[in-house]
C-alpha positions as CSV (number, residue, x, y, z in Angstrom):
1,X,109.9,150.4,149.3
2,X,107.6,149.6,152.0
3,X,107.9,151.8,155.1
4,X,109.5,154.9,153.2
5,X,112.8,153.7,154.0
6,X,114.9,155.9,151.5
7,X,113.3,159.7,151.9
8,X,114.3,161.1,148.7
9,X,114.1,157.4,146.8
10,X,110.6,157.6,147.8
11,X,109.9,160.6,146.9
12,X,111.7,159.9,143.4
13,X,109.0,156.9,142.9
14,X,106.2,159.2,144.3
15,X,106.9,161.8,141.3
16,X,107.7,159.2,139.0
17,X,110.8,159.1,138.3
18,X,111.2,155.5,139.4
19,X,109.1,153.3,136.8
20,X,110.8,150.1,137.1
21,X,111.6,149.7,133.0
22,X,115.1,149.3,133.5
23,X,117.0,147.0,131.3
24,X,120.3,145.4,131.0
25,X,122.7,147.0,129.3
26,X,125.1,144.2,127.8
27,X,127.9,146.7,127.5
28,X,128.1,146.5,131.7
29,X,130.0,143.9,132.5
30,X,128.1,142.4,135.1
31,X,125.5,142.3,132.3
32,X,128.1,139.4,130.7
33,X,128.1,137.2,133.6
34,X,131.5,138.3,135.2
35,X,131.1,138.8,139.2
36,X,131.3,142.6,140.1
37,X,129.2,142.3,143.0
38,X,130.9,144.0,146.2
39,X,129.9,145.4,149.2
40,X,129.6,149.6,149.4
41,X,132.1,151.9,150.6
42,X,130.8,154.1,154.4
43,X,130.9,156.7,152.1
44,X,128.7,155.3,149.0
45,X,126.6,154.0,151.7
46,X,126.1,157.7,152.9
47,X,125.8,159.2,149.3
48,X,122.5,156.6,148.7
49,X,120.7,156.5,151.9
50,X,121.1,160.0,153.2
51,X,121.8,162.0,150.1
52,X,120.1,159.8,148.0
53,X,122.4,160.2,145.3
54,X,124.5,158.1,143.0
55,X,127.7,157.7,144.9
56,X,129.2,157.7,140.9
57,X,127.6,160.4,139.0
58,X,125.3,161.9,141.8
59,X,122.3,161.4,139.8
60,X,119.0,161.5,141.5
61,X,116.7,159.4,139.7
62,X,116.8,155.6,140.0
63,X,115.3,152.3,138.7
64,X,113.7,150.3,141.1
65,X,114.5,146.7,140.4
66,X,113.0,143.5,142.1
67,X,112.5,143.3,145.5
68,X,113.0,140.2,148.2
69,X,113.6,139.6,151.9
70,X,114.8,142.5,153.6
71,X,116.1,144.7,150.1
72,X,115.6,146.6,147.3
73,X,117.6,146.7,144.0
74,X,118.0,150.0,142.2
75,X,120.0,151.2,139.4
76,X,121.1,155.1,138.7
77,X,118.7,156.0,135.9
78,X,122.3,158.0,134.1
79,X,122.4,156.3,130.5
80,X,126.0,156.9,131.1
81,X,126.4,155.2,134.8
82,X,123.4,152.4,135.1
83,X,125.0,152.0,138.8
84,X,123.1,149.0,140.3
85,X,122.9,148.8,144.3
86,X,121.1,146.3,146.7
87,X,120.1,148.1,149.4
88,X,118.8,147.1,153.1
89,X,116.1,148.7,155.3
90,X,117.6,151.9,157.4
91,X,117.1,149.3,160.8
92,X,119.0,146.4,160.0
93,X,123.2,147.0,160.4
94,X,124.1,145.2,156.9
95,X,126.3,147.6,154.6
96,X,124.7,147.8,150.7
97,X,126.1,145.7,147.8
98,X,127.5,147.2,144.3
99,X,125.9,144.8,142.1
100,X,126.5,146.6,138.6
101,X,129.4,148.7,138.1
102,X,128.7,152.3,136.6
103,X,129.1,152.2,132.9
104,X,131.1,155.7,132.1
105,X,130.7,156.3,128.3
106,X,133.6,158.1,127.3
């Protein structure tokens, strides 16, 4: 996360609890190779980048996955949501993508 783009993701990797050790869960289906990739709602967009919070379980602590182009993955750290988001730079107009559906244990 070059360029603090995400305030309060950045400060979440700056005390830590972003460490990058996430790992598939094969009970999320996305995990099983079925698509569940779609693009964020305005208001999940709004819950990551300016309350930096899981738009499903409002978590505050976050995986960062790989990196590439223009953006990040991360995943909600919640054992029981493992949300997965691509995200893009504040500056460029592109809307986020869901790319792992929260998990919900009963």
């Amino acid at each position: 996360m070059k360029g603090e783009p995400y305030p309060r993701l950045q400060q979440a990797i700056d005390e830590g609890r972003i460490d990058g050790s996430h790992k598939p869960d094969p009970r999320n289906r996305s995990s099983r190779n079925e698509p569940s990739m779609r693009d964020l709602t305005e208001k999940e967009m709004h819950s990551l980048m300016k309350e930096g919070l899981c738009p499903f379980c409002r978590g505050d602590q976050f995986y960062e996955g790989p990196q590439g182009g223009l953006s990040t993955n991360i995943f909600c750290a919640n054992e029981a949501c493992k949300a997965g988001f691509n995200l893009p730079p504040l500056n460029i107009p592109f809307t986020g993508q869901l790319i792992r559906e929260p998990i919900h244990d009963g």
